[in-house]
VOPAGU-2260 file (C-alpha; in pm, 1 decimal, decimal comma):
REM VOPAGU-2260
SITE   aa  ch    i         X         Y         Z
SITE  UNK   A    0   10788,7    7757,0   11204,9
SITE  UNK   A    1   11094,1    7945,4   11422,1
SITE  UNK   A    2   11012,6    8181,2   11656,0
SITE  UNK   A    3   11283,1    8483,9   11623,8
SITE  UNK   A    4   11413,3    8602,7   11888,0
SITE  UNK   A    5   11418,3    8990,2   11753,3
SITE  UNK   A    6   11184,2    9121,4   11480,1
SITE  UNK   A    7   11393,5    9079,4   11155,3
SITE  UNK   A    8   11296,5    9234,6   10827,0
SITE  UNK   A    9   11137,2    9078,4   10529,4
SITE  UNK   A   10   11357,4    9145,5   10197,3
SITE  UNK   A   11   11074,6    9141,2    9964,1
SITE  UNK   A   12   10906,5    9454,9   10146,6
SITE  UNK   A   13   11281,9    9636,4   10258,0
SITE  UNK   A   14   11165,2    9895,9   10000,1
SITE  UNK   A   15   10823,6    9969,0   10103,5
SITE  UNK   A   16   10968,3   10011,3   10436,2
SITE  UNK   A   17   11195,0   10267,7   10356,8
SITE  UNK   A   18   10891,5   10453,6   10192,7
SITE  UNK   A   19   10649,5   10418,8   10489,3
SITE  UNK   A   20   10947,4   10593,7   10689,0
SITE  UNK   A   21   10909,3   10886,8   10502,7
SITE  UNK   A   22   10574,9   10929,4   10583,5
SITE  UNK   A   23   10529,1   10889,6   10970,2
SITE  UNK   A   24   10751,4   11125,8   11250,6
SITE  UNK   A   25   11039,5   10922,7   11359,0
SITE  UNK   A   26   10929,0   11042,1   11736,3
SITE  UNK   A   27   10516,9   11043,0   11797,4
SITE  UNK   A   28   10430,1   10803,9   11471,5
SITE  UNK   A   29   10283,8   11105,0   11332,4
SITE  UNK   A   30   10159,8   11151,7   11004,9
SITE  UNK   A   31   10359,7   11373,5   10710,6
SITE  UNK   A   32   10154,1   11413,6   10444,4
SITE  UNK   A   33   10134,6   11768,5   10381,6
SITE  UNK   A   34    9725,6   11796,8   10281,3
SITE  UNK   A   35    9823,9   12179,5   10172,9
SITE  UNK   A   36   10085,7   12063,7    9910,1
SITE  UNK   A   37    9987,6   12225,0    9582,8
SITE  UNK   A   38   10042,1   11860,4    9461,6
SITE  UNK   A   39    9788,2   11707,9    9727,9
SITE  UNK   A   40    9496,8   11634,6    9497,8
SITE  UNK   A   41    9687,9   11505,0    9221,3
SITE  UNK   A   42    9864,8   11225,8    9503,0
SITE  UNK   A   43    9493,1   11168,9    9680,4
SITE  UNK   A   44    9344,7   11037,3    9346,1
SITE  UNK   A   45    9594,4   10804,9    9271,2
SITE  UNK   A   46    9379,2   10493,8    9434,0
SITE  UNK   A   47    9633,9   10191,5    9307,1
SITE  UNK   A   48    9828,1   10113,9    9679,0
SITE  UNK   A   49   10153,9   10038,6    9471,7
SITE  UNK   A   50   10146,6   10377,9    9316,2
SITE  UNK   A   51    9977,8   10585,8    9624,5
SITE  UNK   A   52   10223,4   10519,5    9886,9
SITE  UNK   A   53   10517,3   10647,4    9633,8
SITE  UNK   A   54   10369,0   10948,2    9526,7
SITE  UNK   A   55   10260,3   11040,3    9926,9
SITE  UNK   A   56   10585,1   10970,0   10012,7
SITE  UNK   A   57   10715,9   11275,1    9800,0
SITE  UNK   A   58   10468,3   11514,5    9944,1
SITE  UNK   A   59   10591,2   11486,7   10297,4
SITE  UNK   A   60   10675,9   11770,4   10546,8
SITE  UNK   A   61   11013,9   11802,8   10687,3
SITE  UNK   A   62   10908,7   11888,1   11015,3
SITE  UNK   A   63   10665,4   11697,7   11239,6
SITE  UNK   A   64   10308,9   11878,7   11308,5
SITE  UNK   A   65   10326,8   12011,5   11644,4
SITE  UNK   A   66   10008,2   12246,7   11803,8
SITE  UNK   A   67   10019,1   12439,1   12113,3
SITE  UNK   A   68    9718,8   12589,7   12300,7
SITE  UNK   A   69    9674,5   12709,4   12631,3
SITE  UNK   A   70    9366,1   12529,6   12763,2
SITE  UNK   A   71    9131,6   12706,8   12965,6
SITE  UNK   A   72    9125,4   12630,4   13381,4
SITE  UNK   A   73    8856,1   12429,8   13486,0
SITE  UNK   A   74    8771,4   12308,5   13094,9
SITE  UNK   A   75    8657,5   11951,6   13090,2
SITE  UNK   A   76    8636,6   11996,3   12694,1
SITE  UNK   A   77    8908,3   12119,3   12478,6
SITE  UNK   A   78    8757,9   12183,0   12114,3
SITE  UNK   A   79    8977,6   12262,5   11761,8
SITE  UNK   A   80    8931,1   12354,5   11439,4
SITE  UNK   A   81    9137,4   12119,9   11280,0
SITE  UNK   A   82    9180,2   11779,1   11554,8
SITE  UNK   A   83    9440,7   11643,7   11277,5
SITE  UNK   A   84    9667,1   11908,2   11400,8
SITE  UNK   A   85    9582,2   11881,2   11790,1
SITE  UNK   A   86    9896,8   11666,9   11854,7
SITE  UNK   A   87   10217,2   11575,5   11745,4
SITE  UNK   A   88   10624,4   11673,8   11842,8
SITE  UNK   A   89   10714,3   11970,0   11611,3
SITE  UNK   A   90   11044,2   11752,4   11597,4
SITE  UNK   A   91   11233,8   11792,6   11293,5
SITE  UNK   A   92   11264,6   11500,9   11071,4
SITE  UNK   A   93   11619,4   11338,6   11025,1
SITE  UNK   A   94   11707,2   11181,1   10673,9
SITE  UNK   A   95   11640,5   10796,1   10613,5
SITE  UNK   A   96   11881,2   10602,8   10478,1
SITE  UNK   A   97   11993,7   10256,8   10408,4
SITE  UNK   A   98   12247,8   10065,2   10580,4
SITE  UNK   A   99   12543,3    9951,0   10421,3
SITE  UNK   A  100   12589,4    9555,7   10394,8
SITE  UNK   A  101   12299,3    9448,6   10602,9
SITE  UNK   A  102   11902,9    9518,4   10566,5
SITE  UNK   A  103   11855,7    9817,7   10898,8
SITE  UNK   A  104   11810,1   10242,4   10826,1
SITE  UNK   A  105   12071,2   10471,9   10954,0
SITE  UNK   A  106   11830,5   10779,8   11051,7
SITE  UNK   A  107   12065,3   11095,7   11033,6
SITE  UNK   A  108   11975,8   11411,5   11224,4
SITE  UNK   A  109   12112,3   11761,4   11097,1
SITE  UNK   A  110   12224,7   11933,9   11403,3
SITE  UNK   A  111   12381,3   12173,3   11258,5
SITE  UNK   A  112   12760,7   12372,1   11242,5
SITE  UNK   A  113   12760,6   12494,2   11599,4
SITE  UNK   A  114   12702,7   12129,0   11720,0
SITE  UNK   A  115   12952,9   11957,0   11559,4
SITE  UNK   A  116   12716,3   11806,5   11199,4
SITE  UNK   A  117   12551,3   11519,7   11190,2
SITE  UNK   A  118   12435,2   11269,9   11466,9
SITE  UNK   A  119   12324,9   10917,0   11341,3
SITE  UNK   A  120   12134,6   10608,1   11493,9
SITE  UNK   A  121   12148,6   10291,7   11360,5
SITE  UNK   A  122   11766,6   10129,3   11310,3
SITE  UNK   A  123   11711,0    9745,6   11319,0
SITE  UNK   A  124   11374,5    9569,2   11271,0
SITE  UNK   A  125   11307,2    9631,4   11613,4
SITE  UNK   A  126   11311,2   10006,9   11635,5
SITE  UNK   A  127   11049,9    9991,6   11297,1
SITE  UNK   A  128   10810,0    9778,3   11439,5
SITE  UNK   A  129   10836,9    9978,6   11738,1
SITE  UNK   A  130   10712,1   10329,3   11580,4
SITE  UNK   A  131   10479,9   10118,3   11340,4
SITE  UNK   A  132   10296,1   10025,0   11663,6
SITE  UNK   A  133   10250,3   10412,7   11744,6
SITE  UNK   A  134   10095,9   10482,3   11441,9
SITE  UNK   A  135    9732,9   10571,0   11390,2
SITE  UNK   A  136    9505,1   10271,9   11217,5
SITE  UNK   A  137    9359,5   10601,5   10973,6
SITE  UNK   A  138    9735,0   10690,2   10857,0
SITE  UNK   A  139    9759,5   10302,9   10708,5
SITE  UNK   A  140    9433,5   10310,0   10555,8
SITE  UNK   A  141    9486,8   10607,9   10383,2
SITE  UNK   A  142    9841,2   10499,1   10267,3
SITE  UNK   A  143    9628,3   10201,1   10088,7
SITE  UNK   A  144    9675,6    9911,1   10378,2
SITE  UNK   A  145    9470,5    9770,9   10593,2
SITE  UNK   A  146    9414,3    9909,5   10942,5
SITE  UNK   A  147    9343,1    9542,7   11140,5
SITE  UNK   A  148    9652,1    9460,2   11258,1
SITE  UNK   A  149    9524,3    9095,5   11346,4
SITE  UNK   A  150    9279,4    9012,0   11029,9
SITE  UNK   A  151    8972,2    8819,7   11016,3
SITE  UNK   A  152    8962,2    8523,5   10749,5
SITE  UNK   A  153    8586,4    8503,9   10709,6
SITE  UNK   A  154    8623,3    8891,4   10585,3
SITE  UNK   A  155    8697,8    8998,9   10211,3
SITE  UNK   A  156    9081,2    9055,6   10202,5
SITE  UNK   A  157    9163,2    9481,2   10185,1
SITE  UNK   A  158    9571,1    9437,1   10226,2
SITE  UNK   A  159    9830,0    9372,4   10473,9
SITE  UNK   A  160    9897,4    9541,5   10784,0
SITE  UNK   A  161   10283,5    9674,1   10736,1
SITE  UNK   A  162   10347,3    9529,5   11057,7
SITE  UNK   A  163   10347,7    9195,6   10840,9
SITE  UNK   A  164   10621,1    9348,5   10645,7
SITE  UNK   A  165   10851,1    9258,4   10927,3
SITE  UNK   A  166   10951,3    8887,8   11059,1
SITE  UNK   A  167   10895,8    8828,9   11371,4
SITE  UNK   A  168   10866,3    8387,9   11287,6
SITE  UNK   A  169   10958,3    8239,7   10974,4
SITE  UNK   A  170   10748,3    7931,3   10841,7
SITE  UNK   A  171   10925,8    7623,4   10726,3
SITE  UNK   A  172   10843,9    7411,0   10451,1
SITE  UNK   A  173   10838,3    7066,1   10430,8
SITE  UNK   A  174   11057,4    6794,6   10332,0
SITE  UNK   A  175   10961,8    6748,9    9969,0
SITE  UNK   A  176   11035,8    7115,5    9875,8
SITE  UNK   A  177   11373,9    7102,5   10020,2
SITE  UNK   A  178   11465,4    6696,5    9942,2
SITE  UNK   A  179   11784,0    6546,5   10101,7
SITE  UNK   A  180   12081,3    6448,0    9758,3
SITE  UNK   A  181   12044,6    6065,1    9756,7
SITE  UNK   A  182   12354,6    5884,3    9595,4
SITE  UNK   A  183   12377,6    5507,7    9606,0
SITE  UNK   A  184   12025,5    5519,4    9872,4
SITE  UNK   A  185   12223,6    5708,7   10097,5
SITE  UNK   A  186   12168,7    6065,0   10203,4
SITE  UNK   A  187   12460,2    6195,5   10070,3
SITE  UNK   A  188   12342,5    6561,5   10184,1
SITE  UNK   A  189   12102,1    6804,0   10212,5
SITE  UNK   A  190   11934,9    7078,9   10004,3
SITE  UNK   A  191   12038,9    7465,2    9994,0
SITE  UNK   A  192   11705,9    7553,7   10201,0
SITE  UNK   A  193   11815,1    7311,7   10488,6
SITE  UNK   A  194   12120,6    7450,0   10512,4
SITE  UNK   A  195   11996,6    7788,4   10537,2
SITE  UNK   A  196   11762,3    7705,1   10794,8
SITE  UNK   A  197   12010,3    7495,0   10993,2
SITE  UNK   A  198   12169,3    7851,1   10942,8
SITE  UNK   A  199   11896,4    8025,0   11085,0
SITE  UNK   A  200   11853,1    7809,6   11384,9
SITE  UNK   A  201   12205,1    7874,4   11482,8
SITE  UNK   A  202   12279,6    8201,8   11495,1
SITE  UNK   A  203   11923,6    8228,5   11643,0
SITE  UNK   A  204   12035,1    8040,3   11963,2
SITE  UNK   A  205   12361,3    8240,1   11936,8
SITE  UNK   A  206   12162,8    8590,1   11956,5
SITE  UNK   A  207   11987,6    8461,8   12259,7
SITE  UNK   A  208   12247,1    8396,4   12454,7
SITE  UNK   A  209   12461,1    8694,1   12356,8
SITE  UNK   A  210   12164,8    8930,4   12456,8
SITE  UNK   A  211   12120,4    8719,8   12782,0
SITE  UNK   A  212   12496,8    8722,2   12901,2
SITE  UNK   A  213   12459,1    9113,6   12779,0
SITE  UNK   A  214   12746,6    9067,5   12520,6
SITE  UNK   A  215   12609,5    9418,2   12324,0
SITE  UNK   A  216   12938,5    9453,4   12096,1
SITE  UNK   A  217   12919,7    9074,6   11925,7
SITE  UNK   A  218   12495,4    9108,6   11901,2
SITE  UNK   A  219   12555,5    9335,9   11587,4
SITE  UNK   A  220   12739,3    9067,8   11440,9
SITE  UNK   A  221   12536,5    8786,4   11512,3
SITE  UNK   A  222   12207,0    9008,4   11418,2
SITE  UNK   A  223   12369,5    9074,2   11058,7
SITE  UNK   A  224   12434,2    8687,8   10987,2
SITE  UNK   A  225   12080,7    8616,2   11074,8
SITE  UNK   A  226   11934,9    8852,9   10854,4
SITE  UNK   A  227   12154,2    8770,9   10580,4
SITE  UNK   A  228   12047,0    8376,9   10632,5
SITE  UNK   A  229   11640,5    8508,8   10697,9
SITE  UNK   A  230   11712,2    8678,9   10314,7
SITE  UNK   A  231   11855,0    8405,2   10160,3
SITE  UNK   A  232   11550,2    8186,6   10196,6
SITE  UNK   A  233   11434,7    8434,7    9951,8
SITE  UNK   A  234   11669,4    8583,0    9761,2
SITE  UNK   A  235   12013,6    8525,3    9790,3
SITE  UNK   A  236   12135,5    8730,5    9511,7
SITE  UNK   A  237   12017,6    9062,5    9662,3
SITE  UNK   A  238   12189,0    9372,7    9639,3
SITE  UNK   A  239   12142,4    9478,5   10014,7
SITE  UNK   A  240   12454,0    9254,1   10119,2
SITE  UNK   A  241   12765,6    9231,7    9967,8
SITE  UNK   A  242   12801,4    8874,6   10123,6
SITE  UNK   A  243   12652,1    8562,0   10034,3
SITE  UNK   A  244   12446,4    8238,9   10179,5
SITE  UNK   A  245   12767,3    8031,9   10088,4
SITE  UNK   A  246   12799,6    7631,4   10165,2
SITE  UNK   A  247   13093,2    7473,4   10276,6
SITE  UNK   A  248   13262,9    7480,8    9947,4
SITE  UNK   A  249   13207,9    7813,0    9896,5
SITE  UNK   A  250   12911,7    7770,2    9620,0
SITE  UNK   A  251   12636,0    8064,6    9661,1
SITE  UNK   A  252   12334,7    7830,7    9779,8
SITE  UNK   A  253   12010,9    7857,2    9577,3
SITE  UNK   A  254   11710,1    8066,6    9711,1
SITE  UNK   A  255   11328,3    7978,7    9658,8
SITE  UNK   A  256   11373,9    8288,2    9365,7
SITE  UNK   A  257   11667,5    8128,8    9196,5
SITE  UNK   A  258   11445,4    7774,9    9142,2
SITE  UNK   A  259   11204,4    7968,6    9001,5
SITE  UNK   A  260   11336,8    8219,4    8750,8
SITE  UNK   A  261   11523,8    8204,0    8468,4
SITE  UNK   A  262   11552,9    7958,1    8200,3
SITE  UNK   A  263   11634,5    7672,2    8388,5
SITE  UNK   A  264   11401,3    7728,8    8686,5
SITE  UNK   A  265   11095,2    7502,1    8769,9
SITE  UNK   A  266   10834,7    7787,7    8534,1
SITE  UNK   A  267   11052,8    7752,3    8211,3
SITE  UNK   A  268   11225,4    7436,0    8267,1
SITE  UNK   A  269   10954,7    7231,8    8359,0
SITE  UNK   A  270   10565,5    7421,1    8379,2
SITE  UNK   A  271   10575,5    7573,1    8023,5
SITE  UNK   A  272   10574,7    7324,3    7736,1
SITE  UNK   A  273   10833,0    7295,2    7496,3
SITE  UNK   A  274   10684,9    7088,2    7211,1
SITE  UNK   A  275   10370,8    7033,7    7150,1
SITE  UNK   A  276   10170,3    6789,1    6949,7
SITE  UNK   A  277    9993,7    6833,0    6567,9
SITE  UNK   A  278   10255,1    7092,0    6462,0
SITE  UNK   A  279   10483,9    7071,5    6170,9
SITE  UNK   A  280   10815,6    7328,8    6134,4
SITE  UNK   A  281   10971,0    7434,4    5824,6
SITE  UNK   A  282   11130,6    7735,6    5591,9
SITE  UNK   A  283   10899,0    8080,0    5554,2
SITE  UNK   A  284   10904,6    8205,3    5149,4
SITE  UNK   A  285   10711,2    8500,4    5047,3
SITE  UNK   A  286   10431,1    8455,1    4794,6
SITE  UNK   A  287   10262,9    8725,0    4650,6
SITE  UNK   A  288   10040,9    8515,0    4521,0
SITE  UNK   A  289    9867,2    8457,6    4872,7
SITE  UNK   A  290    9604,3    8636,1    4985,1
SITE  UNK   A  291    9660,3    8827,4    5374,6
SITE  UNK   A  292    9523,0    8534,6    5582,9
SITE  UNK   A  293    9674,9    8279,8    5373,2
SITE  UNK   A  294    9903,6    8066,7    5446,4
SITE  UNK   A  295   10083,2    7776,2    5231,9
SITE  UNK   A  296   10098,1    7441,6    5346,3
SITE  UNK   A  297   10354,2    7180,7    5207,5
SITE  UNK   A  298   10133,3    6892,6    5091,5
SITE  UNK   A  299   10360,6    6638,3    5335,8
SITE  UNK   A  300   10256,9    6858,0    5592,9
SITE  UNK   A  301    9863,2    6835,4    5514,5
SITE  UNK   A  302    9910,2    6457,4    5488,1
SITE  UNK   A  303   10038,5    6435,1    5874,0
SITE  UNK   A  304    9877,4    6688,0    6050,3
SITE  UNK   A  305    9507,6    6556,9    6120,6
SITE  UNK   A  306    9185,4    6756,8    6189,6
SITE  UNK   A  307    8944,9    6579,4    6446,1
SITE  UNK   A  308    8603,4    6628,7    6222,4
SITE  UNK   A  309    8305,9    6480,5    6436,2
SITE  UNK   A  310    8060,7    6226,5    6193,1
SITE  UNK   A  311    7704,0    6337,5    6158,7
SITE  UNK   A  312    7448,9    6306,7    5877,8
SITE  UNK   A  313    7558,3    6578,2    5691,2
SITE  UNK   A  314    7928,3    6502,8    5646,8
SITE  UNK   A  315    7891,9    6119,5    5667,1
SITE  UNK   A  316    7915,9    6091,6    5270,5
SITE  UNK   A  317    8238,8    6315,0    5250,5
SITE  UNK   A  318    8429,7    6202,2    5509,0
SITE  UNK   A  319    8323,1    5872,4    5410,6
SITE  UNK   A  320    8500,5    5926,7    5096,2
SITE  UNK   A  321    8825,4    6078,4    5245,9
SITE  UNK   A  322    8833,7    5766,3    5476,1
SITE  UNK   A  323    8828,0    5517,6    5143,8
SITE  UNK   A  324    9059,0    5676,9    5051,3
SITE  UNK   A  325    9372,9    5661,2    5287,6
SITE  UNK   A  326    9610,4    5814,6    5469,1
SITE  UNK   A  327    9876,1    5786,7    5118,4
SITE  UNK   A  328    9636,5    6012,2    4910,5
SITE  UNK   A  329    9551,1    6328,1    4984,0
SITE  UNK   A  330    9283,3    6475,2    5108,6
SITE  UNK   A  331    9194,2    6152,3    5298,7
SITE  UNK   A  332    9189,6    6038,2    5646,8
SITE  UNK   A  333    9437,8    5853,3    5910,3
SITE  UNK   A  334    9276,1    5766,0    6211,9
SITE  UNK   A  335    8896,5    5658,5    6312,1
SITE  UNK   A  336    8816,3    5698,0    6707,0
SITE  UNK   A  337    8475,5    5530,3    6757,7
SITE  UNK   A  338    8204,1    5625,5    6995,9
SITE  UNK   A  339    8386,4    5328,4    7252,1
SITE  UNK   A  340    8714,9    5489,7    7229,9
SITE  UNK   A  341    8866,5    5262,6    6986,3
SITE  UNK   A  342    9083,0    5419,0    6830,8
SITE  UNK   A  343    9150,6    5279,5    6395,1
SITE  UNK   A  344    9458,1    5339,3    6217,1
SITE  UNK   A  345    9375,6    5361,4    5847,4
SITE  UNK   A  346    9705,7    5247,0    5717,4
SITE  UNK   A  347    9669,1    4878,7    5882,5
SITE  UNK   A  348    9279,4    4885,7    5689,5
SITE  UNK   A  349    9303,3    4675,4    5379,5
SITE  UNK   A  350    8970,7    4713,0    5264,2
SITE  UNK   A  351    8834,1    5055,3    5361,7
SITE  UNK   A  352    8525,4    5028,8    5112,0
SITE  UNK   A  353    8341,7    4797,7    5371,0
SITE  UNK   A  354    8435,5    5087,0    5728,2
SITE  UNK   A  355    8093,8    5199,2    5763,1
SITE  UNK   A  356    8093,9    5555,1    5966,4
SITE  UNK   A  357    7869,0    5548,2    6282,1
SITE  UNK   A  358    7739,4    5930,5    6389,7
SITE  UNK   A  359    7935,5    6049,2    6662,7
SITE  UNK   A  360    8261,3    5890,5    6516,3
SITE  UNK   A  361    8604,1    6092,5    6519,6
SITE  UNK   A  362    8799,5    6093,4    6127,9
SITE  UNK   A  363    9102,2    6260,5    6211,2
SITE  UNK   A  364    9119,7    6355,2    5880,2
SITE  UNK   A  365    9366,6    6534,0    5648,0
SITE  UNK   A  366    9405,9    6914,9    5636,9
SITE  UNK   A  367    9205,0    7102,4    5358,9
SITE  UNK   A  368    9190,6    7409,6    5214,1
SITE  UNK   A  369    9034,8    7703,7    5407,7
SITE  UNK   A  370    9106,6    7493,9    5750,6
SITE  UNK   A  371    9201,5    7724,0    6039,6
SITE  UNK   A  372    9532,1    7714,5    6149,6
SITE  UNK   A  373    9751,1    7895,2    6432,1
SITE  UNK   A  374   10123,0    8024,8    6281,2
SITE  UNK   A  375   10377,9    8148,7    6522,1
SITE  UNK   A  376   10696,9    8246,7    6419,7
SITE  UNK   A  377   10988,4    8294,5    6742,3
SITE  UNK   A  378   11068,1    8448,5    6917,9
SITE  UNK   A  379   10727,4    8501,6    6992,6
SITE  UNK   A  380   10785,6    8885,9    7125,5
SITE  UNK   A  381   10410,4    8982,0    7148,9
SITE  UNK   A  382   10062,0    8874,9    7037,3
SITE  UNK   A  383   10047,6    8925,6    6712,7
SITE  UNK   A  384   10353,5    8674,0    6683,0
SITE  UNK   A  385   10041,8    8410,1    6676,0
SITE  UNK   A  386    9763,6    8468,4    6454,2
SITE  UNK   A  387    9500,9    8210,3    6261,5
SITE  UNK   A  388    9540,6    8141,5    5875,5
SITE  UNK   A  389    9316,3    7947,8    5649,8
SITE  UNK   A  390    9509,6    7680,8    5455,1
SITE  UNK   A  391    9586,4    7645,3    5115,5
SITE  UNK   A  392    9757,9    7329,3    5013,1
SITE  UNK   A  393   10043,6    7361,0    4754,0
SITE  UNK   A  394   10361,8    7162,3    4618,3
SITE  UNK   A  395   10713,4    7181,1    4784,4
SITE  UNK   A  396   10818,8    7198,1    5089,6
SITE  UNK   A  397   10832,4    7518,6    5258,7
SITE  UNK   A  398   10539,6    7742,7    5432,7
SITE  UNK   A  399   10399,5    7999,0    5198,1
SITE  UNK   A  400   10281,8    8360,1    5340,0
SITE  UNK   A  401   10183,3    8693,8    5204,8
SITE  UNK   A  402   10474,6    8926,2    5195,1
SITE  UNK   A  403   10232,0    9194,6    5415,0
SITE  UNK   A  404   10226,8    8991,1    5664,0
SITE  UNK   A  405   10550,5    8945,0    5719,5
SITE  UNK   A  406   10564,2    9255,9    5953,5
SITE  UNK   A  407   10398,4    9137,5    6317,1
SITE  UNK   A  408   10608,9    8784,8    6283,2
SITE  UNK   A  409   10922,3    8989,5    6208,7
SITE  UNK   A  410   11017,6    8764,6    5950,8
């Protein structure tokens, strides 16, 4: 891994960030939720920590909870009514907002006509992590996350601690995830992720030494390239900076999203199957003559497509029968897999009369009527795009199917 040497933020959680802000005084880490919000209850039974933290977020007090009490001289114990408003800055809460071109929070404070507008602070990693460390362990759990900062592995996993939200060391895979371009057995050069971590390494080194020679107007600079590079490992096609992970030649490098979505990324391209064995492709024509679960199958088709029918005593006679007679006539048989494995192809048989069928043989035999198939017509939009049939065998060459059932496939 590569130790950073300033928090940085974590582009898949910038969002969550933002919301967590809302919630929690800018000053003392204080909590916002206003528990006398007509809209309270509604927010408190949402249990779902995607949806719970969003609608909290909207029931939030403008101004931080402040209380004042005179304590008595001499009191060693000061009680309250209500200890969850016993502390806190009274501070009024400035708007967050996103900055422009990089992944930080400009926090604007309203101080009003007589003092000239607005007064804004720009908010790096640092600064979050800061005021995340202020907060109380009961705010997080009942935002939905867990509390443990540090968690135990042996224990039943109840969330992340939002301090994970932000970088603070970024792993690095290893070599056969990110493989060097090999032309003529030579290296000819490396992959996208290397070059973004070679990146990463850089301008970490140049950070350092521009906060150690105290250099404060080029650390902005250098802070913005790193978190652009940190992103990139990512996603590099994110919205949050109008530049780009570039190489050399000015392509946009690929991020660890960009190999996976899309049609040509390693899910589509490679995971998911696209063709698949004992399946036959042809015309739709409406029948009315089917019946709803019907579906007509060319005769061709039957012949080729095989069902594996196990042999036992009381289907040794008829598949007997369909093996005698062939994979040319139909209904027969093509293949016989014997107990060993062997595997018998029916066509290079000259005299099937003498095959004798042992129990526990395989006749991949011909399809028959009232045989269970699967249909699917594309683009397969939702499940009813698939659905079971029973066969019925017919002349010509196109698939036969009840005009009423032409609605789920969209056909």
């Amino acid at each position: 891994h590569i130790e950073l040497v300033e928090p940085m933020f974590n582009v898949c959680y910038f969002k969550i960030i933002m919301m967590i802000l809302r919630t929690i005084c800018k000053n003392c880490g204080r909590s916002l939720i206003d528990r006398s919000h007509p809209n309270f209850p509604a927010a408190n039974r949402v249990k779902n920590p995607r949806f719970r933290l969003r609608t909290m977020a909207k029931i939030c007090r403008s101004r931080c909870f402040g209380y004042q009490r005179q304590v008595a001289p001499q009191s060693e114990i000061d009680t309250v009514d209500s200890p969850e408003e016993s502390y806190g800055c009274s501070r009024k809460q400035p708007r967050v907002k996103r900055t422009d071109n990089t992944l930080g929070f400009d926090i604007v404070y309203d101080s009003g006509a007589q003092k000239g507008g607005v007064e804004t602070f720009k908010w790096v990693a640092a600064d979050v992590l800061r005021l995340f460390e202020k907060v109380d362990p009961a705010h997080w759990e009942f935002l939905g996350f867990s509390s443990e900062r540090f968690r135990d592995p042996r224990k039943p996993f109840h969330g992340n601690h939002p301090i994970e939200f932000i970088l603070q060391s970024i792993p690095v895979p290893p070599l056969h995830v990110r493989p060097s371009v090999i032309f003529g057995g030579v290296a000819a050069s490396e992959d996208d992720l290397t070059h973004i971590y070679t990146s990463i390494i850089k301008y970490n080194k140049e950070l350092y030494q521009k906060k150690e020679s105290g250099l404060l107007h080029e650390i902005t600079a250098v802070r913005m390239q790193l978190q652009l590079y940190i992103a990139a490992i990512v996603n590099n096609n994110t919205s949050y900076f109008r530049k780009k992970a570039t190489s050399r030649q000015g392509r946009q490098m690929k991020s660890i999203s960009d190999r996976l979505k899309g049609k040509f990324g390693r899910v589509r391209q490679h995971l998911m199957g696209k063709r698949v064995e004992f399946c036959a492709r042809s015309v739709i024509t409406g029948d009315p003559c089917m019946e709803v679960d019907q579906v007509g199958i060319p005769k061709s088709v039957a012949m080729t497509l095989t069902f594996p029918e196990r042999v036992t005593p009381f289907n040794q006679q008829r598949l007997t029968s369909l093996v005698q007679k062939g994979p040319d006539v139909h209904p027969g048989a093509n293949f016989i897999i014997q107990p060993n494995g062997d595997r018998v192809s029916l066509k290079n048989v000259r005299s099937r009369e003498k095959l004798l069928l042992a129990p526990g043989s395989i006749v991949e035999r011909h399809l028959l009527n009232g045989d269970v198939v699967l249909f699917n017509r594309q683009p397969t939009l939702h499940r009813m795009s698939m659905m079971g049939h029973r066969v019925r065998i017919l002349p010509h060459n196109t698939f036969r199917m009840n005009l009423s059932t032409t609605t789920p496939y969209n056909a």
